[in-house]
C-alpha positions as CSV (number, residue, x, y, z in Angstrom):
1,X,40.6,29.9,22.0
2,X,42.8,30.2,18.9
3,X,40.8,30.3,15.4
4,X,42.3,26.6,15.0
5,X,41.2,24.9,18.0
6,X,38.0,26.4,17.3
7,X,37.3,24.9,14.0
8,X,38.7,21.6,15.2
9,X,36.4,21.6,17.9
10,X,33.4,22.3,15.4
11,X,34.5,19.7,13.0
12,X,35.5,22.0,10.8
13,X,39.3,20.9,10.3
14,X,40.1,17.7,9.9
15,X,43.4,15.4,10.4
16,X,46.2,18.6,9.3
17,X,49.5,18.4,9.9
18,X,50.8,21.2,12.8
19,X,51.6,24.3,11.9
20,X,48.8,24.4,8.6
21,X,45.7,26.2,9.0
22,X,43.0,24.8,6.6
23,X,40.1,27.6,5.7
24,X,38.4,25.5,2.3
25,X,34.7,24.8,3.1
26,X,35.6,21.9,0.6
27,X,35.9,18.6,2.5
28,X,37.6,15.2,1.5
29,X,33.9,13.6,1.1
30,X,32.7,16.4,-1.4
31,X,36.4,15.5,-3.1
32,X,35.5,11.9,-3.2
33,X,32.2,12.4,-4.6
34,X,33.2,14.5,-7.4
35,X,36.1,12.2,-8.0
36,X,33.9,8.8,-8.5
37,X,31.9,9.6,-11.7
38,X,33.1,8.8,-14.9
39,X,35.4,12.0,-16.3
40,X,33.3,12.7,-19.1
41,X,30.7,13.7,-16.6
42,X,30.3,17.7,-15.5
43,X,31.1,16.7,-11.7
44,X,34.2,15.1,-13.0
45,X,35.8,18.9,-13.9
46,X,35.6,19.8,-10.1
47,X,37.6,17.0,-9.8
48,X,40.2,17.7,-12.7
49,X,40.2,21.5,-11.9
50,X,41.0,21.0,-8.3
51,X,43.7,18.4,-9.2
52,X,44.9,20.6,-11.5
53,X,45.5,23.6,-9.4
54,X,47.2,21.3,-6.8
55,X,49.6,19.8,-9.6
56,X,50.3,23.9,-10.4
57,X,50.8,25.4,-6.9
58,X,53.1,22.0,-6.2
59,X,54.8,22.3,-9.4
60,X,55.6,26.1,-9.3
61,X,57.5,25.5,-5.8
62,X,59.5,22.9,-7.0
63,X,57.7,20.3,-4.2
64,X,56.8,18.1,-7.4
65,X,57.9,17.2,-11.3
66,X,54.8,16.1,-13.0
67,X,56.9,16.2,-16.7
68,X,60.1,14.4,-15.6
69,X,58.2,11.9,-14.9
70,X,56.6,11.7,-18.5
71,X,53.5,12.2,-16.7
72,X,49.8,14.1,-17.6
73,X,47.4,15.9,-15.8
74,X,44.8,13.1,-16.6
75,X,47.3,10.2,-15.2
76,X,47.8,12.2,-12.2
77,X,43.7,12.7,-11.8
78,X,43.6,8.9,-12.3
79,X,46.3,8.1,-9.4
80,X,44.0,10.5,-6.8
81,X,41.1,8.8,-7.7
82,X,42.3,5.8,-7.3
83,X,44.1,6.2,-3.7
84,X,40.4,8.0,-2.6
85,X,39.3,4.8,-3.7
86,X,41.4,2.6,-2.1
87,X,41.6,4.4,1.1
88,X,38.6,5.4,3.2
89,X,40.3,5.6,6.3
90,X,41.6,9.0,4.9
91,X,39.0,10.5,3.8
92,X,38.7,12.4,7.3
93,X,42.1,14.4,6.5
94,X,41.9,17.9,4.9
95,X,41.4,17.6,1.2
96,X,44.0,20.0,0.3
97,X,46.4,18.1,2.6
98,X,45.8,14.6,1.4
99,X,46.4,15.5,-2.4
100,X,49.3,17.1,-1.6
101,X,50.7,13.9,0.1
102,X,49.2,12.0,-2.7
103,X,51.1,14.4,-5.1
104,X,54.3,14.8,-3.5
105,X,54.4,10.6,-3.1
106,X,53.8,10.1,-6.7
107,X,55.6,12.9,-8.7
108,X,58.5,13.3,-6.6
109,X,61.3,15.7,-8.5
110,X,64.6,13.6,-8.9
């Protein structure tokens, strides 16, 4: 049994796309927690940091183009908060995964 299907099988990967192999012990729930709180509060920088490093790595590759859109960092921590918000039923998909989509849907380079 492959590294993958093992994880899977011990819940340890949730909804990723084929061909990604997800090793974070973070999970979309411990995202959506330390998204909810107000940003002035100390969970709040996990949030902002993690955002953050997402908005980089997507940004550096080209996959996204926070500044053409006129866009911050803070805007794009407020539209990932919100769609955790608004959507539950996605909150079983990899973390890293599901930002990225978010990302990628929202900042798209023109």
């Amino acid at each position: 049994m492959n590294l993958f299907v093992a994880m899977a099988a011990a819940g340890l990967v949730g909804a990723v796309p084929p061909g990604h192999l997800v090793l974070s012990s973070i999970t979309t729930g411990d995202l959506v927690r330390e998204c909810s709180g107000p940003l002035g509060d100390l969970r709040a920088n996990f949030c902002v940091g993690y955002v953050t490093g997402a908005l980089d790595a997507l940004s550096l590759d080209g996959t996204i183009c926070l500044r053409s859109t006129g866009s911050t960092t803070l805007q794009a921590v407020g539209v990932l908060r919100k769609f955790l918000s608004d959507h539950p039923e996605r909150w079983n998909e990899s973390p890293g995964v599901l930002v990225s989509s978010v990302l990628k849907e929202t900042f798209p380079c023109r």
